[in-house]
N, CA, C and O atoms as a GROMACS GRO file, in nm:
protein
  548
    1UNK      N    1  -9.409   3.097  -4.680
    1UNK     CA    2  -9.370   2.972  -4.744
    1UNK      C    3  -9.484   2.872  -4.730
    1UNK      O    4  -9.549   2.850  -4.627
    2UNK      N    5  -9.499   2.816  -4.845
    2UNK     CA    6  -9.611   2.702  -4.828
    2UNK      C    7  -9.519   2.542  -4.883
    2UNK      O    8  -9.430   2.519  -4.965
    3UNK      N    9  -9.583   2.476  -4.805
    3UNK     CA   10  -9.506   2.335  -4.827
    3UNK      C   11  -9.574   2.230  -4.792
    3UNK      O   12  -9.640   2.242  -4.689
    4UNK      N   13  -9.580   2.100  -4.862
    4UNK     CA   14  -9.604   1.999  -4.814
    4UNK      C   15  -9.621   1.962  -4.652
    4UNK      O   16  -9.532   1.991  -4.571
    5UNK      N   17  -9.748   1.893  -4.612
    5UNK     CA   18  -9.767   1.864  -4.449
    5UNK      C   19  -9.657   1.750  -4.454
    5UNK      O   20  -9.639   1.667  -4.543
    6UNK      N   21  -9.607   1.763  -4.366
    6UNK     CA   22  -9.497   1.607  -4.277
    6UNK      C   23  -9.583   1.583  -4.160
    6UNK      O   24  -9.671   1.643  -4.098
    7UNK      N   25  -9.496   1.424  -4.155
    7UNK     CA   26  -9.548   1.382  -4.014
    7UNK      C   27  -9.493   1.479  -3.911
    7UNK      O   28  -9.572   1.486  -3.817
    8UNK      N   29  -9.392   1.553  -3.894
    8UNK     CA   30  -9.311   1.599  -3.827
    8UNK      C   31  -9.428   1.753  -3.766
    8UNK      O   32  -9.416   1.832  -3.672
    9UNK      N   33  -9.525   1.738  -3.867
    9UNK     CA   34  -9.617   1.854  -3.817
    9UNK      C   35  -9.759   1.804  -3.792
    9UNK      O   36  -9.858   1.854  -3.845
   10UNK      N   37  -9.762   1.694  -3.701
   10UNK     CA   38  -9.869   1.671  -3.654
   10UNK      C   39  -9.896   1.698  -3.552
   10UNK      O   40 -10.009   1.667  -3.518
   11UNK      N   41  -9.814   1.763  -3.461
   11UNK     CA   42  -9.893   1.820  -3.313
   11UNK      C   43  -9.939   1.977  -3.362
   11UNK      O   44 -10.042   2.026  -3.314
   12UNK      N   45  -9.865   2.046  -3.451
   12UNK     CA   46  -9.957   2.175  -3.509
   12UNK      C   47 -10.080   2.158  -3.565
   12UNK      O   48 -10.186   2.217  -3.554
   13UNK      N   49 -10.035   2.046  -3.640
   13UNK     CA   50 -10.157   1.994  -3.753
   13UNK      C   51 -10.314   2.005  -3.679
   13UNK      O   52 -10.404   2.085  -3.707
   14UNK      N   53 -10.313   1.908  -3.586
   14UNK     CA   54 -10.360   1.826  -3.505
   14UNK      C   55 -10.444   1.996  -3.424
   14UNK      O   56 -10.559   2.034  -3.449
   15UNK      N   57 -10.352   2.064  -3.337
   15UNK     CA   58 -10.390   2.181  -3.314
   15UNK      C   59 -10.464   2.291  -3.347
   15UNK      O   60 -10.531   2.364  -3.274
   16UNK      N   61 -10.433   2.296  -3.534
   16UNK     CA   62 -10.515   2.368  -3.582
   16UNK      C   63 -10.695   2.312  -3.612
   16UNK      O   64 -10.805   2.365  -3.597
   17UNK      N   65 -10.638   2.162  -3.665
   17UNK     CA   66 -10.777   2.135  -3.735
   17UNK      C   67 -10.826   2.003  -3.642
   17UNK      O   68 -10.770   1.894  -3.622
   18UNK      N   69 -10.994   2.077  -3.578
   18UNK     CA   70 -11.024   2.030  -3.507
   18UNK      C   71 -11.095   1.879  -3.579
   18UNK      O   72 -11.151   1.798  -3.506
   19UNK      N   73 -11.084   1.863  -3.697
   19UNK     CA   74 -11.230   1.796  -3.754
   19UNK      C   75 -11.110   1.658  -3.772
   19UNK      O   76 -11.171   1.552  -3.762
   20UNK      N   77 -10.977   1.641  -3.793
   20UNK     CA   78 -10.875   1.606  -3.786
   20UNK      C   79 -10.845   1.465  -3.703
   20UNK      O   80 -10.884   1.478  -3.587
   21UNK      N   81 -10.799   1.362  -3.723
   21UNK     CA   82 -10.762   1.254  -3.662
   21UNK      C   83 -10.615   1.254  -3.666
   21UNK      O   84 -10.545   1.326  -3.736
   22UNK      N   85 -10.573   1.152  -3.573
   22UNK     CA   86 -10.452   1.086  -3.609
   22UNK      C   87 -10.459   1.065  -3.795
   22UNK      O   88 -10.407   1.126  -3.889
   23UNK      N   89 -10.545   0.954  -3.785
   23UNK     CA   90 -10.556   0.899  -3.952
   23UNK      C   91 -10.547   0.947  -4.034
   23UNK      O   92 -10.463   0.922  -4.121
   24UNK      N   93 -10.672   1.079  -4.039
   24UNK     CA   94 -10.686   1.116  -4.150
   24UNK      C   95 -10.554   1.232  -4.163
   24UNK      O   96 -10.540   1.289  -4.272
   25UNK      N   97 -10.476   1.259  -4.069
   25UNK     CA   98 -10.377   1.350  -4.081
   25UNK      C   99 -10.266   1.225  -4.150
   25UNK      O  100 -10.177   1.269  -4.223
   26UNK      N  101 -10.270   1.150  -4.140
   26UNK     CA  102 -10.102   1.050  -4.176
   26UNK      C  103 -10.174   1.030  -4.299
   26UNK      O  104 -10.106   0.969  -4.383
   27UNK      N  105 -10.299   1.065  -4.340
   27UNK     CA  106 -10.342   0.973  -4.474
   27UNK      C  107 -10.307   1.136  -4.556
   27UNK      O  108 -10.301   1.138  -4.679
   28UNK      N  109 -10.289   1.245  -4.488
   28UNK     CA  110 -10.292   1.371  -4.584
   28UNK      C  111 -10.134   1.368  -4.612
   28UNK      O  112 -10.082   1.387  -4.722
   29UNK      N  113 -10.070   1.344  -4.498
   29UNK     CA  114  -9.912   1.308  -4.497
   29UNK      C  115  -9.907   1.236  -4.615
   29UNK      O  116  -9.857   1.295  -4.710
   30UNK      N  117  -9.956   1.096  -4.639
   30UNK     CA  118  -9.890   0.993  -4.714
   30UNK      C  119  -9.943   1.009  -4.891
   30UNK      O  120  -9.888   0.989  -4.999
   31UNK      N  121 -10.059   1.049  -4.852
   31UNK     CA  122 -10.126   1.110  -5.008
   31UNK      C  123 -10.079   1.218  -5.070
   31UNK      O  124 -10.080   1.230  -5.193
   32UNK      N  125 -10.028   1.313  -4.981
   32UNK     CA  126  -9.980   1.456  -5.033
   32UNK      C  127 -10.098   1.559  -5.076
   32UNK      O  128 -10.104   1.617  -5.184
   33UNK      N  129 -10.174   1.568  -4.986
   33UNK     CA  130 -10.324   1.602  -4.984
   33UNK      C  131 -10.274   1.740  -4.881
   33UNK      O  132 -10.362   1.823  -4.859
   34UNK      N  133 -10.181   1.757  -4.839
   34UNK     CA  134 -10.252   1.884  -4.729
   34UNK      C  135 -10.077   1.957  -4.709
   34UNK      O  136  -9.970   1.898  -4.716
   35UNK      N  137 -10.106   2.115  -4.683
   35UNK     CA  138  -9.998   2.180  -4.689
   35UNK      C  139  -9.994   2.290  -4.542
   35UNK      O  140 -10.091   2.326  -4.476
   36UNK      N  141  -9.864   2.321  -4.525
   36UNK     CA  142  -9.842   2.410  -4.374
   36UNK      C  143  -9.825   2.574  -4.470
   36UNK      O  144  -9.805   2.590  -4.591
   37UNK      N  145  -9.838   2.647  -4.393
   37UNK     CA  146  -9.810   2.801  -4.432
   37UNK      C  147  -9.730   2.832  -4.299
   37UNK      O  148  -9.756   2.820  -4.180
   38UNK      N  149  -9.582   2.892  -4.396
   38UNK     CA  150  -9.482   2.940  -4.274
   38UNK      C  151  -9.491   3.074  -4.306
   38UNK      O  152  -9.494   3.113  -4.423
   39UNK      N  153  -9.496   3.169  -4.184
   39UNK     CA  154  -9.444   3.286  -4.218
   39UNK      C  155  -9.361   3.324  -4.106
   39UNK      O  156  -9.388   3.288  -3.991
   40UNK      N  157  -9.252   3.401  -4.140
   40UNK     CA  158  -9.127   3.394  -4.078
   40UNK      C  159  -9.049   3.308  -3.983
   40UNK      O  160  -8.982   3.337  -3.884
   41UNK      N  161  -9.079   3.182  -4.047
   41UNK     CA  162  -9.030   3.062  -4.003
   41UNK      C  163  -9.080   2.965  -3.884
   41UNK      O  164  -9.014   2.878  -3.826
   42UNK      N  165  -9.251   3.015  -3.856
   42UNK     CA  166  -9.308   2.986  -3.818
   42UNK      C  167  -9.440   2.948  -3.855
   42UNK      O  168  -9.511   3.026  -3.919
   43UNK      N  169  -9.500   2.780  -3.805
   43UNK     CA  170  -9.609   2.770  -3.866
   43UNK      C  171  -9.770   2.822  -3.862
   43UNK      O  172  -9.835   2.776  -3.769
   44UNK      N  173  -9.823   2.888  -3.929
   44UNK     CA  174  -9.896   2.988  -3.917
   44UNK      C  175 -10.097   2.930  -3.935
   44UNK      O  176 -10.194   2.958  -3.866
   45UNK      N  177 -10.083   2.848  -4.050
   45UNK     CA  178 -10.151   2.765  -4.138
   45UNK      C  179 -10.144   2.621  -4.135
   45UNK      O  180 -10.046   2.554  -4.099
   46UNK      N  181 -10.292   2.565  -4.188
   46UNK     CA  182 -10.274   2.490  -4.268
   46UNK      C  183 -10.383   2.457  -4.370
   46UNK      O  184 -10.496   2.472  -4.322
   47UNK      N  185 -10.378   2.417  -4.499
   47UNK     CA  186 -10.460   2.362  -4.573
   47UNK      C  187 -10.484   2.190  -4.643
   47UNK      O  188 -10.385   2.118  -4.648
   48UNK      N  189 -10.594   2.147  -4.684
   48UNK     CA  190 -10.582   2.013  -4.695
   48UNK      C  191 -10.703   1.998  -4.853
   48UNK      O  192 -10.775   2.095  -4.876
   49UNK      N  193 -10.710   1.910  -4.920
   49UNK     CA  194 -10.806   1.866  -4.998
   49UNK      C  195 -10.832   1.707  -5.046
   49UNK      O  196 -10.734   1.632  -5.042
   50UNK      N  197 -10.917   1.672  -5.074
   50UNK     CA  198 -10.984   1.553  -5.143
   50UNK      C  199 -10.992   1.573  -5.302
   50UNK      O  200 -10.998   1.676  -5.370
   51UNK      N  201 -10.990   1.429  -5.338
   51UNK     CA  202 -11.022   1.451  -5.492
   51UNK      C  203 -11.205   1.393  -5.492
   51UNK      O  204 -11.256   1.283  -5.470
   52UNK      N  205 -11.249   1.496  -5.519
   52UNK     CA  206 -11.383   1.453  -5.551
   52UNK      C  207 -11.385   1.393  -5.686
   52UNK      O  208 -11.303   1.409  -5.777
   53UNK      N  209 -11.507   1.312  -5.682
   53UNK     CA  210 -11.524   1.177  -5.756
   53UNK      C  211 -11.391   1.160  -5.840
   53UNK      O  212 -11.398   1.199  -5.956
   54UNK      N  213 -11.262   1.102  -5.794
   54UNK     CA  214 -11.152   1.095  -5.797
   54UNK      C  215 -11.062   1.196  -5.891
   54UNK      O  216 -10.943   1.180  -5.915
   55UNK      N  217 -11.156   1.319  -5.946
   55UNK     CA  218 -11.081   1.388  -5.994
   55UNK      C  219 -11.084   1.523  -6.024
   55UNK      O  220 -11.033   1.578  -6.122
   56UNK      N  221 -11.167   1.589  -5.907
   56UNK     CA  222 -11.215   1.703  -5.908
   56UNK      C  223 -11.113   1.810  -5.768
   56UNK      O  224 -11.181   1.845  -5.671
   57UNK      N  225 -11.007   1.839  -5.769
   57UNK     CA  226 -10.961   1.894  -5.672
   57UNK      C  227 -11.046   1.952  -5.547
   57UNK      O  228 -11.076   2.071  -5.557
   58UNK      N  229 -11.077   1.903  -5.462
   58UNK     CA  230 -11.179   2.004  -5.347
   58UNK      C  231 -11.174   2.087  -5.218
   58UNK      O  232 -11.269   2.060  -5.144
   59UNK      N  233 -11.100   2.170  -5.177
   59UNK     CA  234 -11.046   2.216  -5.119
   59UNK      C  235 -11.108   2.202  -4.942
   59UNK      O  236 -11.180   2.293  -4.900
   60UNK      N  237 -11.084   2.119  -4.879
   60UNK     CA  238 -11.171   2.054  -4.780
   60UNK      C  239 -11.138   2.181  -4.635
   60UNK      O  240 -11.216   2.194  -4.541
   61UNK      N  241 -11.022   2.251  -4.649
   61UNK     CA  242 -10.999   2.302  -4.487
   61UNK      C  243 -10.872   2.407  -4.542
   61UNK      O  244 -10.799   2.370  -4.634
   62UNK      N  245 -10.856   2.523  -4.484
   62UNK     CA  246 -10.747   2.581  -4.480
   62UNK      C  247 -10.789   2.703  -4.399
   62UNK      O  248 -10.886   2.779  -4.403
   63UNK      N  249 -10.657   2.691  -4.307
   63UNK     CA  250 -10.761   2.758  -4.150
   63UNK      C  251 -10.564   2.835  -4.130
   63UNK      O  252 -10.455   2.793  -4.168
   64UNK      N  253 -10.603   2.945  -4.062
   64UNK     CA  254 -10.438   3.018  -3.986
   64UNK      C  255 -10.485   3.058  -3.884
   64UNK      O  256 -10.606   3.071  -3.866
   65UNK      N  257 -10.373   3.090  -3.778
   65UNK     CA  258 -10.399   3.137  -3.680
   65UNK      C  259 -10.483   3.298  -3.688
   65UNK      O  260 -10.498   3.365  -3.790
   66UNK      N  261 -10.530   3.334  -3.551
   66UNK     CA  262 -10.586   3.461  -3.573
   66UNK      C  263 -10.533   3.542  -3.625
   66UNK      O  264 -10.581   3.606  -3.719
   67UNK      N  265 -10.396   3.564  -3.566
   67UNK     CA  266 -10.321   3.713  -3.575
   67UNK      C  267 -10.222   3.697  -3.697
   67UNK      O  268 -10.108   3.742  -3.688
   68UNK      N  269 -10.273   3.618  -3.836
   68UNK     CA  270 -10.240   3.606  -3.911
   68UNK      C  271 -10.270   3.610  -4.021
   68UNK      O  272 -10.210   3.605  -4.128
   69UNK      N  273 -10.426   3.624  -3.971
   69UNK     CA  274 -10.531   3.679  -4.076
   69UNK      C  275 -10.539   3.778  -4.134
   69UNK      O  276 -10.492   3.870  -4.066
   70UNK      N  277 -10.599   3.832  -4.293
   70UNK     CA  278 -10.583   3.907  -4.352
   70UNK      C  279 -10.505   4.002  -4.379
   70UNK      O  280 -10.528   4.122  -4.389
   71UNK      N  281 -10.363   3.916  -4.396
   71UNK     CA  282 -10.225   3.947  -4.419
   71UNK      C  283 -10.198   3.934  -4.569
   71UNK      O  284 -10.104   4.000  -4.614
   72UNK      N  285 -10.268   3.858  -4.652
   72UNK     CA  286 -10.270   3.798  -4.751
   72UNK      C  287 -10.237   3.666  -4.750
   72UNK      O  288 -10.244   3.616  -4.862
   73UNK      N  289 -10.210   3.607  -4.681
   73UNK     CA  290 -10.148   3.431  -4.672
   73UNK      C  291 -10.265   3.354  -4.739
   73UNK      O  292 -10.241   3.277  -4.833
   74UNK      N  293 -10.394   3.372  -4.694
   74UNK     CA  294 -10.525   3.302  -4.734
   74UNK      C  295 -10.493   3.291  -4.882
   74UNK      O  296 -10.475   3.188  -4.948
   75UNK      N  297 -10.488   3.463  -4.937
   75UNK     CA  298 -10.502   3.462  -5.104
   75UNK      C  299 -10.368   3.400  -5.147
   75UNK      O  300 -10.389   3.338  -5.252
   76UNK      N  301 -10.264   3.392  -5.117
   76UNK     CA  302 -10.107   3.342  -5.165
   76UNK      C  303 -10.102   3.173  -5.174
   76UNK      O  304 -10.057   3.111  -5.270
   77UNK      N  305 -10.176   3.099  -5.016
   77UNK     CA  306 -10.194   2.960  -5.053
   77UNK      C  307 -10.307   2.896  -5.117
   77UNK      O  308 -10.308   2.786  -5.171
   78UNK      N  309 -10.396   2.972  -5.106
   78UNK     CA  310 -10.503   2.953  -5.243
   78UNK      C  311 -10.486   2.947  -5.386
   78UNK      O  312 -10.553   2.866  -5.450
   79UNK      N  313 -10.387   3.041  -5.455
   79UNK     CA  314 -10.312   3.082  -5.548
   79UNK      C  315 -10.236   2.971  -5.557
   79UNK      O  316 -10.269   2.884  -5.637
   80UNK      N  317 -10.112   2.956  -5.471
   80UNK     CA  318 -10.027   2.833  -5.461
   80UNK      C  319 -10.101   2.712  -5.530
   80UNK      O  320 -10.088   2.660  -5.641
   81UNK      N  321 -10.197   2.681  -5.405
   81UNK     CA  322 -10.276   2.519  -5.442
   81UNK      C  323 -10.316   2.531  -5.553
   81UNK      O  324 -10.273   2.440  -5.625
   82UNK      N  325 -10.412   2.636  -5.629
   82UNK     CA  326 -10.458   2.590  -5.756
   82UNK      C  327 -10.357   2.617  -5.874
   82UNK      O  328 -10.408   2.609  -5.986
   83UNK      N  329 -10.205   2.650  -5.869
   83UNK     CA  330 -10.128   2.644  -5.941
   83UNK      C  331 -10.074   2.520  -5.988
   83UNK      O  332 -10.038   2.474  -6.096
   84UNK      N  333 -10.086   2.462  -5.812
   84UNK     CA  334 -10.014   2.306  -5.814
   84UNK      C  335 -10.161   2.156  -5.867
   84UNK      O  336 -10.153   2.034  -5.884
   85UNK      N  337 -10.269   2.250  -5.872
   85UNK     CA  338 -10.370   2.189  -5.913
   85UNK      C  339 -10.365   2.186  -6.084
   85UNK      O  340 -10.379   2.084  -6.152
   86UNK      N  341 -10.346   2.297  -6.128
   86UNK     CA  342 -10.336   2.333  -6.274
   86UNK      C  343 -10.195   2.236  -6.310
   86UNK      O  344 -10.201   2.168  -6.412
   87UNK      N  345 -10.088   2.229  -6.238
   87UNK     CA  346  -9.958   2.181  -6.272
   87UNK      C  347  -9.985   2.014  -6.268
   87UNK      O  348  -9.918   1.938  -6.339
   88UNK      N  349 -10.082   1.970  -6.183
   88UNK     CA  350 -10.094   1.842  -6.168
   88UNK      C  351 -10.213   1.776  -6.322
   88UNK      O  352 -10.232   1.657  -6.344
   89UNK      N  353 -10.271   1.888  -6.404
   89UNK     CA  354 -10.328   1.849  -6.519
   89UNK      C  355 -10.525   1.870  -6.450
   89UNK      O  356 -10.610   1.844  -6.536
   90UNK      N  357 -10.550   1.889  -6.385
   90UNK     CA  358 -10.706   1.945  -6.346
   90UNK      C  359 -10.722   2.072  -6.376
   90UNK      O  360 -10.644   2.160  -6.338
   91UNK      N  361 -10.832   2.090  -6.452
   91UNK     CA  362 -10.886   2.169  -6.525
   91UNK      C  363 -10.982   2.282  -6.441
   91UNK      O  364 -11.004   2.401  -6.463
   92UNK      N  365 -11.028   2.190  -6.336
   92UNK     CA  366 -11.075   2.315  -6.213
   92UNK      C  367 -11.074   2.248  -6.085
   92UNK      O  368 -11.032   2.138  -6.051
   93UNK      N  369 -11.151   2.379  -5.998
   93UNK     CA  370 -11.118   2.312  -5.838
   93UNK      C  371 -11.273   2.407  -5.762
   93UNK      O  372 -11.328   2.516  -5.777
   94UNK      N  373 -11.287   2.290  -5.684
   94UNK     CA  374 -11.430   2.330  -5.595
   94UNK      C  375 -11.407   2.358  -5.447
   94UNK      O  376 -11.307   2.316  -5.389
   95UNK      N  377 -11.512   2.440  -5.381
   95UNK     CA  378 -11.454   2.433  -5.223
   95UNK      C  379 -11.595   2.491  -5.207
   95UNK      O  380 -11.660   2.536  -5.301
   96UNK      N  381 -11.641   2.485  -5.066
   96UNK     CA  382 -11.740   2.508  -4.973
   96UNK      C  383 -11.701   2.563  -4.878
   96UNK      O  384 -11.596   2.557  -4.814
   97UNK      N  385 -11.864   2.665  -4.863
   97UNK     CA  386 -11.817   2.698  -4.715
   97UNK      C  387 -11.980   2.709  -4.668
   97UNK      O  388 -12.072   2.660  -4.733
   98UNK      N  389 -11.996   2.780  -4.546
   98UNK     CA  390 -12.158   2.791  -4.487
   98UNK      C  391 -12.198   2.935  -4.512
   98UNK      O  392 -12.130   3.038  -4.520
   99UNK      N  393 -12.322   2.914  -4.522
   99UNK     CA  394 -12.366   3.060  -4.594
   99UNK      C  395 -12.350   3.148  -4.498
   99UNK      O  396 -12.359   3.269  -4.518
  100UNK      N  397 -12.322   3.085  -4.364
  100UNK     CA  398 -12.344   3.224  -4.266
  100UNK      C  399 -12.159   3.221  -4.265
  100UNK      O  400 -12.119   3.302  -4.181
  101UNK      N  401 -12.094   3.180  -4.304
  101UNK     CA  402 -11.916   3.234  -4.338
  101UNK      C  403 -11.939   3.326  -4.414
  101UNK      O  404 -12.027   3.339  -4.499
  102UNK      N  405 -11.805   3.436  -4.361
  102UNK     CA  406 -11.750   3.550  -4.500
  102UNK      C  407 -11.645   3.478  -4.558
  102UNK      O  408 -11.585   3.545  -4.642
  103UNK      N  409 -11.596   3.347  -4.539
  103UNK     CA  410 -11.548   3.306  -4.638
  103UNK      C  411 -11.569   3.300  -4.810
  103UNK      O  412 -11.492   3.282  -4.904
  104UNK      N  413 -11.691   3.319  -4.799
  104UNK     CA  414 -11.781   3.324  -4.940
  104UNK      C  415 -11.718   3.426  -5.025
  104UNK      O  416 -11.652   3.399  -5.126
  105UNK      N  417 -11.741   3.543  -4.980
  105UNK     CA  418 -11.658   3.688  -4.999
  105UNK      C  419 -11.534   3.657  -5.049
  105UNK      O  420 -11.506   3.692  -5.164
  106UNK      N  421 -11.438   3.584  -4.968
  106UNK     CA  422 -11.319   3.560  -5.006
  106UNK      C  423 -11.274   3.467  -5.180
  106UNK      O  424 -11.213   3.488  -5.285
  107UNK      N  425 -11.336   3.386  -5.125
  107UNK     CA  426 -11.392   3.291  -5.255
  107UNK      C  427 -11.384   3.348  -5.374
  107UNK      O  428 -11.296   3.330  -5.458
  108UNK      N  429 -11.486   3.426  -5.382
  108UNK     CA  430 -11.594   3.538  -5.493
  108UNK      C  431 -11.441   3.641  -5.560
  108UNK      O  432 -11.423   3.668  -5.679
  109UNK      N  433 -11.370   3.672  -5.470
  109UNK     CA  434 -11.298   3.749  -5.507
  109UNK      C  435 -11.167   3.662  -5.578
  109UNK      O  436 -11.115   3.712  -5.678
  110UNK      N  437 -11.129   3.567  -5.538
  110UNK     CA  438 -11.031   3.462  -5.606
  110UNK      C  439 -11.146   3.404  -5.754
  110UNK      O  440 -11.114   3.307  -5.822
  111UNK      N  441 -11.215   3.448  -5.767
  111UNK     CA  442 -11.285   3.394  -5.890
  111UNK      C  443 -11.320   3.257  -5.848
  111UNK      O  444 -11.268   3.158  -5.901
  112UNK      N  445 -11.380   3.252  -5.782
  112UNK     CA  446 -11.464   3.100  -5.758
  112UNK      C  447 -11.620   3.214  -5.724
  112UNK      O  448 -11.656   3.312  -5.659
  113UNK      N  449 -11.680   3.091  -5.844
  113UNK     CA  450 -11.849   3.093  -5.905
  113UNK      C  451 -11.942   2.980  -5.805
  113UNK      O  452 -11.912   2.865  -5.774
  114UNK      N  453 -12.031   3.038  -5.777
  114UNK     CA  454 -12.188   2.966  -5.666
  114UNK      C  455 -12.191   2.855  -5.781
  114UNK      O  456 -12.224   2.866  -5.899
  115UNK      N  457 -12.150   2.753  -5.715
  115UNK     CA  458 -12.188   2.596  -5.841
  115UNK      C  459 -12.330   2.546  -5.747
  115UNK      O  460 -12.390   2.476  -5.828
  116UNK      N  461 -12.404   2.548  -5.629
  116UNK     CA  462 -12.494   2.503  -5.579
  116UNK      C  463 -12.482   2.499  -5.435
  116UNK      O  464 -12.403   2.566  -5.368
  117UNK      N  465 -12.574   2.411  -5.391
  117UNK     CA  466 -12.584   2.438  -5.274
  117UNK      C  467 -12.625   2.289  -5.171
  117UNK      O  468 -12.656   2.191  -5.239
  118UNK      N  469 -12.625   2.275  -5.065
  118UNK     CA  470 -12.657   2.196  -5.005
  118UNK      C  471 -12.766   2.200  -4.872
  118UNK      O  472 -12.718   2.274  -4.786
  119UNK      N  473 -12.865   2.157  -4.838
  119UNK     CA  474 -12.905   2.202  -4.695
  119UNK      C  475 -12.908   2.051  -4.581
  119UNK      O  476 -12.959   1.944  -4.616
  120UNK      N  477 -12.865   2.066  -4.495
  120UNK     CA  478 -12.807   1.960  -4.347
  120UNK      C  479 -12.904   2.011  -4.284
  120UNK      O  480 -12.851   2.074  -4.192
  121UNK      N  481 -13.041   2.025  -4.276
  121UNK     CA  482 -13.133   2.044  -4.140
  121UNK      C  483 -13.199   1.903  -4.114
  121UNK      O  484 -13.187   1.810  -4.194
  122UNK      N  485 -13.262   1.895  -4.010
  122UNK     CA  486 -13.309   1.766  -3.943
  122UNK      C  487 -13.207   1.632  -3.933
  122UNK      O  488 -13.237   1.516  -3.904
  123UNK      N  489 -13.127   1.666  -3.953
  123UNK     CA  490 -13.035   1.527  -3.964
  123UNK      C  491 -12.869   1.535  -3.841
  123UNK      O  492 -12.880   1.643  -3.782
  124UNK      N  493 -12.764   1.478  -3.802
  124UNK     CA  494 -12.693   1.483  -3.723
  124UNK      C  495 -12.620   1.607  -3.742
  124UNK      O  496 -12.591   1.700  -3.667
  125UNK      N  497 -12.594   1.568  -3.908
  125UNK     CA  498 -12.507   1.695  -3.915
  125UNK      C  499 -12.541   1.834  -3.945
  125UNK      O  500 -12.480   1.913  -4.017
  126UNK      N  501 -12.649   1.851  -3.876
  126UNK     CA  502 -12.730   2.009  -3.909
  126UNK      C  503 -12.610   2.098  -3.894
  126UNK      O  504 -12.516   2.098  -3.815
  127UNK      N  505 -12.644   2.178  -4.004
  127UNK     CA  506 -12.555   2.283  -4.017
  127UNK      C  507 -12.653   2.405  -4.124
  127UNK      O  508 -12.744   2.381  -4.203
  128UNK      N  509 -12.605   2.503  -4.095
  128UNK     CA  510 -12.621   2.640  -4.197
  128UNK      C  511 -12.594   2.593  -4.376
  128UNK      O  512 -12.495   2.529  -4.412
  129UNK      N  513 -12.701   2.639  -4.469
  129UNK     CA  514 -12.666   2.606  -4.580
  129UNK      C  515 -12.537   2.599  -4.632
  129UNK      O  516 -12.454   2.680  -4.591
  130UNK      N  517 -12.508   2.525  -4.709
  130UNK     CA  518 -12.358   2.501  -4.780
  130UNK      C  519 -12.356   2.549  -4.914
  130UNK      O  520 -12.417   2.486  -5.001
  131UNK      N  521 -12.294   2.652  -4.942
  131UNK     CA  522 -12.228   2.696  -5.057
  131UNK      C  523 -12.090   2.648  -5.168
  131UNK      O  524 -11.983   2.709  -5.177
  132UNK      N  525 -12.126   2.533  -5.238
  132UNK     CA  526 -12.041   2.476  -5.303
  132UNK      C  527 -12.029   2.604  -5.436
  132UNK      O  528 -12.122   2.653  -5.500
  133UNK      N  529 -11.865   2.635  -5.448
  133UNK     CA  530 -11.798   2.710  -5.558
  133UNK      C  531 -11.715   2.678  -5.650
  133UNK      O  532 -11.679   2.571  -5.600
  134UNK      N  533 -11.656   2.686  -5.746
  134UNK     CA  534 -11.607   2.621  -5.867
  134UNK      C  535 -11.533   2.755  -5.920
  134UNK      O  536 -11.583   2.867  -5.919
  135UNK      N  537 -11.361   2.709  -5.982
  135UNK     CA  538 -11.348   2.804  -6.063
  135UNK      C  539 -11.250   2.695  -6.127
  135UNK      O  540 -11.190   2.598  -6.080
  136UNK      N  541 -11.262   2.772  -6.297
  136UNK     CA  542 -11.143   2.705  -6.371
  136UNK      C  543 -11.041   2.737  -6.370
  136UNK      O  544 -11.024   2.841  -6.306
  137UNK      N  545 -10.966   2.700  -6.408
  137UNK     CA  546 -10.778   2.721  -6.355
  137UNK      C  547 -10.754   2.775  -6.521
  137UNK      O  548 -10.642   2.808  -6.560
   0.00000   0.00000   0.00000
């Protein structure tokens, strides 16, 4: 089951995603920006997004526990969100990951296309190149 985040799931919330505030969790609450994944009535997941330049769906985080991985849940709330992306009238949806992730893989196979790239060296937020992806709905 995938569903809307509540306040009522902010100590999971909070648990899963480290990058995560109080704030920006009540602002995903109050915007309707971010969703839980239950499986067998337990919360397993979660995912969240931004609207880039206010209207580009962007899929910012969607993380599950270990032993829940590659069950299919990843591909089912991916599916989900860009249904409810297509239902909301956006025409496509973007997401990133780091080139040294096999998330990429995952991506590639849901039909999301290499739209560019980013590089974070010398600066605070050094990180591994960024792989921004794009697919149309």
């Amino acid at each position: 089951m995938i569903r809307p985040v509540t306040y009522e799931d902010k100590e999971f919330w909070l648990s899963i995603d480290k990058h995560s505030t109080e704030r920006l969790f009540e602002s995903k609450v109050r915007d309707k920006l971010g969703y839980v994944v239950e499986f067998d009535g337990k919360m397993v997941g979660v995912m969240h997004y931004n609207l880039l330049w206010d209207n580009m769906p962007f899929l910012n985080f969607i993380y599950f526990e270990s032993e829940y991985r590659r069950k299919g849940l990843g591909r089912e709330a991916m599916l989900y969100w860009e249904e409810e992306m297509k239902r909301n009238g956006f025409p496509m949806t973007m997401i990133s990951t780091q080139a040294d992730e096999g998330a990429q893989h995952f991506y590639r196979k849901l039909g999301y296309k290499d739209s560019g790239c980013i590089v974070l060296n010398d600066c605070p937020m050094a990180q591994p190149l960024e792989i921004f992806m794009t697919k149309i709905l």
